[in-house]
Legacy VTK file of the C-alpha trace (Angstrom):
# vtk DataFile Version 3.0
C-alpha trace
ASCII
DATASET POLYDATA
POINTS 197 float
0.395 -19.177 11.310
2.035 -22.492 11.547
4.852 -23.674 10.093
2.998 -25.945 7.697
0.715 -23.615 5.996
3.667 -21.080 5.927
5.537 -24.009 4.067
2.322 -24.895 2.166
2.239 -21.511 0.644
5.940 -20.920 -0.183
5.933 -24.413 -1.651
2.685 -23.544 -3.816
4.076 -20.344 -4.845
7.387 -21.953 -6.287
5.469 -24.907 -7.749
3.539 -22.532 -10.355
7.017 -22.192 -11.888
9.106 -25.292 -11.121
9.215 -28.676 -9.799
10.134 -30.079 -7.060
10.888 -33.164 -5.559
10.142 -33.979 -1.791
13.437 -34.070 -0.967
14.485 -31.191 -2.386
11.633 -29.164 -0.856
12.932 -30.102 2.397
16.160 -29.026 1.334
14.899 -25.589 0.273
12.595 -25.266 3.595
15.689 -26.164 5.800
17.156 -22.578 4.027
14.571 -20.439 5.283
14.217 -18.414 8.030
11.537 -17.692 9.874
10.677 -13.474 10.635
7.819 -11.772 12.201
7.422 -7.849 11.921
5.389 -6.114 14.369
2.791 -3.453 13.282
4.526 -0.064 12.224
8.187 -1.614 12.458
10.767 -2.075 10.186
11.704 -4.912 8.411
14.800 -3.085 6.548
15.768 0.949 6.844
17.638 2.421 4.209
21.671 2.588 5.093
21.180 -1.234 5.384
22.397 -3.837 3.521
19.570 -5.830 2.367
20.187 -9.794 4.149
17.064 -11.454 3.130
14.875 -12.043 0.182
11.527 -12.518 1.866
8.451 -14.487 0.640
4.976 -13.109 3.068
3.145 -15.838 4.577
0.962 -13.259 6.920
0.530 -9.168 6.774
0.735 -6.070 5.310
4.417 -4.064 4.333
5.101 -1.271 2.541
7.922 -0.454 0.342
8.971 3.013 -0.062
11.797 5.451 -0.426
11.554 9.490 1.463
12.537 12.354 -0.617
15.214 15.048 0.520
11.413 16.773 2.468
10.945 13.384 3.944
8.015 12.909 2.080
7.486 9.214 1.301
7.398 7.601 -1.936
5.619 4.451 -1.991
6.611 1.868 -4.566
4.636 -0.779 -3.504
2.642 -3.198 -1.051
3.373 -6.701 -0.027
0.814 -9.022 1.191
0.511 -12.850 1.462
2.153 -14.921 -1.313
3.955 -11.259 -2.134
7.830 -11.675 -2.283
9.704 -8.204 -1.478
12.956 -6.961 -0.596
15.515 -4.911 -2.224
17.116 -7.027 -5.392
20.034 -4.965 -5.938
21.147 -4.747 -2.721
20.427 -8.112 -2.176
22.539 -9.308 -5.008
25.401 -6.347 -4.904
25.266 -5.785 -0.678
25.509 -2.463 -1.840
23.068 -0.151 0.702
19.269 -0.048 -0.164
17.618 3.184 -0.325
13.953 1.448 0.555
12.215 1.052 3.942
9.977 -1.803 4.353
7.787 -1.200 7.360
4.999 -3.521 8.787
1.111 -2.021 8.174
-0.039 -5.087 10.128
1.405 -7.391 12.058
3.554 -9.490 9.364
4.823 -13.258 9.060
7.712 -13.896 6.389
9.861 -16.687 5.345
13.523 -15.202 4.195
16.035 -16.728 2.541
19.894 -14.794 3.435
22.508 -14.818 0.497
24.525 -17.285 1.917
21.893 -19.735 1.578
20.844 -18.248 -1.882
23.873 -19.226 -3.185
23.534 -22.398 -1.392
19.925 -23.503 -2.784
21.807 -22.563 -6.664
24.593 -25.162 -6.190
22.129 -27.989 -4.356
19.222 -27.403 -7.184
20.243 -25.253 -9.729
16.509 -25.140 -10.994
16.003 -22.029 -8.634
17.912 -20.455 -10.881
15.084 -20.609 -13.082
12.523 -19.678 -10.125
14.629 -16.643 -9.432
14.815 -15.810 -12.787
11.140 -15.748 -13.392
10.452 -13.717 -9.977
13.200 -11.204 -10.933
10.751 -11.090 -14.541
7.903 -10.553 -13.349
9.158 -7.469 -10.839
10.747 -5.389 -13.544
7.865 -5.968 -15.810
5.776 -5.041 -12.879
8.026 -1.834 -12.190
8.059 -0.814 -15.999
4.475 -0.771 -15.923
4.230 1.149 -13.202
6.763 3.838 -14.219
4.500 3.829 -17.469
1.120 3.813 -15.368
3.067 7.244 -13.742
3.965 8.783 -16.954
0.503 8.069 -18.888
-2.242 7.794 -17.042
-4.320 10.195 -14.763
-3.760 10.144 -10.300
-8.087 8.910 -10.972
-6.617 6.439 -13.581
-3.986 5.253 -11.335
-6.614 5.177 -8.414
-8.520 2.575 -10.728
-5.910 0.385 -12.373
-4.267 -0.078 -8.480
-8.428 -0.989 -7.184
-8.555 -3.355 -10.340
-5.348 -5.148 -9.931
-5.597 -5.131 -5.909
-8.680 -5.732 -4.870
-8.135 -6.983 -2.052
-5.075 -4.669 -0.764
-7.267 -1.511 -1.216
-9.083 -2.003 2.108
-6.114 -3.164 3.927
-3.793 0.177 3.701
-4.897 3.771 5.012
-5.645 6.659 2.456
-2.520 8.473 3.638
-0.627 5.423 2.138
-2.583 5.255 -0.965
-1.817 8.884 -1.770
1.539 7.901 -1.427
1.843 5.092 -3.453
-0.551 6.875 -6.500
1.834 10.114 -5.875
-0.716 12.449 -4.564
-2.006 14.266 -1.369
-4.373 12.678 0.799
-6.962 15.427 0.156
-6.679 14.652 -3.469
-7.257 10.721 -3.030
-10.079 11.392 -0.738
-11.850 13.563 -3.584
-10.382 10.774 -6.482
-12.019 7.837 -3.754
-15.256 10.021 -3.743
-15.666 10.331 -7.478
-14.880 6.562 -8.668
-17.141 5.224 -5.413
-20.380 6.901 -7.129
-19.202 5.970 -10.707
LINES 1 198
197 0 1 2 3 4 5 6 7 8 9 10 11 12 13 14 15 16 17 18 19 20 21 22 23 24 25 26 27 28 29 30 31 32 33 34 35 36 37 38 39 40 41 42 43 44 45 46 47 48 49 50 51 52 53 54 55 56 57 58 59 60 61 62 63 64 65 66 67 68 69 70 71 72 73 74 75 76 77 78 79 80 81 82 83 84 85 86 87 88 89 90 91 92 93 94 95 96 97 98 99 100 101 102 103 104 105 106 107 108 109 110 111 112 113 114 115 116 117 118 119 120 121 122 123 124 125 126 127 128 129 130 131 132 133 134 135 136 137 138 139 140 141 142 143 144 145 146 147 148 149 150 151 152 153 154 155 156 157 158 159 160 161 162 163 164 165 166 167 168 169 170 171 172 173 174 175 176 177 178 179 180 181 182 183 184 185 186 187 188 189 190 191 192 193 194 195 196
């Protein structure tokens, strides 16, 4: 992708929330850096300080953490117009306990804290932007702690198909099981059973 439509879409993805001039959106594109991840590499390992928060223009990532079997947890999947990253360790540079590995081959636009802190004191309206992001992910994370606690693995299945259409035929069943906290056999019986519903 070029650098315009990656531009285009950061720029649309901000302007839903704030505005901004011309002159500051070439002051908040001059901040950015520009990152491509390789299928089935990393884009941060846990031990690692998180440096970037990272806005995809291109791909597929996961998100996930491994238990003490090394049996991975998947908390979610980033796609285009998708920011992810590790907040707290972000915002603490405390060490992040999430991977975030490529599914595809991945484009992103990251911003490093230096320059965070940067874009606050040049337009403090990001502070709003940021603000509403950081929203929108814990109400996103509370509802799917709730989504774990209430609803059925073929419930879960569902809701995740409704919400993300379009991510459900981009990631492998393996990963889905993952992310829905069940074995593969089980999501290829759950896949089975809602298919001829």
């Amino acid at each position: 992708m070029n650098d315009k439509e990656s531009h285009r879409l950061i720029l649309n993805n901000i302007a839903r929330f704030i505005d901004l001039t011309d002159l500051e959106k070439q002051k908040y594109l001059s901040l950015l850096t520009e990152i491509e991840v390789k299928k089935k590499s990393f884009l941060m390992q846990a031990g690692e300080v998180t440096k970037y928060e990272y806005y995809i223009t291109k791909g597929c990532l996961k998100v996930y953490t491994l238990d003490e079997d090394g049996t991975p947890h998947i908390s979610m999947f980033a796609v285009e117009d998708y920011w992810t990253g590790d907040m707290a360790s972000f915002i603490t540079k405390e060490p992040t306990r999430y991977f975030i590995k490529a599914t595809e081959n991945s484009e992103l636009l990251g911003i490093s804290r230096s320059n965070y802190d940067l874009l606050f004191q040049e337009i403090p309206k990001f502070e709003r932007f940021y603000r509403i992001l950081y929203q929108r992910s814990l109400i996103n994370y509370i509802r799917r702690s709730n989504h774990g606690i209430s609803l059925s693995a073929e419930e879960r299945y569902i809701a995740f198909k409704k919400k993300y259409p379009t991510i459900v035929n981009r990631i492998t069943q393996k990963d889905l099981a993952a992310y829905i906290g069940i074995t593969p056999e089980f999501m290829s019986k759950i896949i089975t059973k809602v298919n001829r519903m």
